[in-house]
C-alpha positions in Angstrom: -13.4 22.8 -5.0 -15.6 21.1 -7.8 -12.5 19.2 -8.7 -11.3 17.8 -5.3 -15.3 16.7 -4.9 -15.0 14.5 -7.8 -11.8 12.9 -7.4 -13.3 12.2 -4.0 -16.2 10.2 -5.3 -14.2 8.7 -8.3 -11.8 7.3 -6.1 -14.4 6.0 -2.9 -16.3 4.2 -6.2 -13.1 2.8 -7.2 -12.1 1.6 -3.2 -15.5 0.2 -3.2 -15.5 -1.7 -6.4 -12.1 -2.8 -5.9 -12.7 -4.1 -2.1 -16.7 -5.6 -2.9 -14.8 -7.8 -5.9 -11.9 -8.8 -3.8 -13.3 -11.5 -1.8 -14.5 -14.6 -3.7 -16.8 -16.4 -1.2 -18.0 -19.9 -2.2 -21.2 -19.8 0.1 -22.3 -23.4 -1.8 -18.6 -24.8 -0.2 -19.7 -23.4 4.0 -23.0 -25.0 2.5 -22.2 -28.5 1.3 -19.9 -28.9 4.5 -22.6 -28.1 7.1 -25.2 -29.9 5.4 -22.9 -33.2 5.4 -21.3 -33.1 8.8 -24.2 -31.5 10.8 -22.5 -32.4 13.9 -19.9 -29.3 13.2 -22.6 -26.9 11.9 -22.2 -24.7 14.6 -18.7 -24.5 14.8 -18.7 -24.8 10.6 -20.9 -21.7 10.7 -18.2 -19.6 13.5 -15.2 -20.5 11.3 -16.6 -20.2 7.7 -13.8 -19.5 5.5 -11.5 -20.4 7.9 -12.1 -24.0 7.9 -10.1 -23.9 4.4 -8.0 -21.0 5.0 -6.0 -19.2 7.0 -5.2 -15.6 7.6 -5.9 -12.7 5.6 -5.6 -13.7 1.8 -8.1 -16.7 0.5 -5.6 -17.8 -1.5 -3.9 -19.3 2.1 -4.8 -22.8 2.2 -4.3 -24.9 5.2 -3.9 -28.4 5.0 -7.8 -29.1 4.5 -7.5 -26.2 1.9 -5.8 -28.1 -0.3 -7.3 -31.7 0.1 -9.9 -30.5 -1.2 -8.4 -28.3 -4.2 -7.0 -31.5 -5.0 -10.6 -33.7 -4.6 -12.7 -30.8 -6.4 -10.1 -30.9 -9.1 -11.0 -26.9 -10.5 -12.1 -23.9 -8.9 -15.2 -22.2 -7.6 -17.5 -25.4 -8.3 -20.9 -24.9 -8.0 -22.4 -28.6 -8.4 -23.8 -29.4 -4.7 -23.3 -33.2 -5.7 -19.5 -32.4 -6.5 -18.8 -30.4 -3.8 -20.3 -33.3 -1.5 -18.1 -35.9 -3.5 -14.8 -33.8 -2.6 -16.2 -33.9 1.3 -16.2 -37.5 1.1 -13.3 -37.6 -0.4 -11.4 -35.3 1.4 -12.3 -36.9 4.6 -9.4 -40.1 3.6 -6.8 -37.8 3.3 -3.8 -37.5 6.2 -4.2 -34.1 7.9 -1.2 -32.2 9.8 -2.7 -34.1 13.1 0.0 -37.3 13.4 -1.8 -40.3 12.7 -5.0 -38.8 11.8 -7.2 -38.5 9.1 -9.6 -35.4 8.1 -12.3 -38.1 8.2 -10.8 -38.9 12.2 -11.1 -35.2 13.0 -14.8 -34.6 11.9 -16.0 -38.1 13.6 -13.9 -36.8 16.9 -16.1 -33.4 16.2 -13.3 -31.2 15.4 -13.0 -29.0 12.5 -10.7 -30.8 9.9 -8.7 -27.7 9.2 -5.2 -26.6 11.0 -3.3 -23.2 9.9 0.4 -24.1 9.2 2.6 -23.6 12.6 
């Protein structure tokens, strides 16, 4: 009985440091974004991750995922300045809405995210 107790425990401490390390949330990213387009706050702060990704793995980028991969040019950046810098630039990049860019989403109020069809 001692012994099923403990495999109990060693494995609920495994599933819970396995699951607490799995999700890499960049809280300065949902951060930088709400404090530059303050007019989507609301909506930024509903969606969260979801404004760069798409169903249940982070690593699913949609196409605002990965204009701004390619405008922070390296992973989990923590400089405020830099992550505003990648906004901006972001914001000239085609999305996947014809004729439109990021920047023509976030003026019309619109998150500038869209999952993949």
């Amino acid at each position: 009985m001692r012994l099923t107790w403990i495999s109990l425990a060693c494995c609920t401490a495994i599933a819970a440091f396995v699951s607490g390390n799995s999700a890499e949330a960049r809280p300065p990213y949902l951060a930088a974004f709400k404090e530059t387009y303050a007019n989507l706050a609301d909506k930024a702060a509903e969606s969260k991750c979801m404004i760069c990704h798409f169903g249940e793995s982070k690593k699913n980028k949609n196409d605002y995922g990965k204009a701004m991969t390619t405008a922070l040019g390296a992973t989990n950046v923590k400089d405020t300045e830099a992550i505003k810098a990648a906004l901006k630039k972001a914001e000239s990049e085609k999305s996947s809405t014809e004729g439109k860019t990021f920047g023509d989403l976030i003026k019309a109020g619109e998150l500038p995210g869209k999952n993949p069809a």
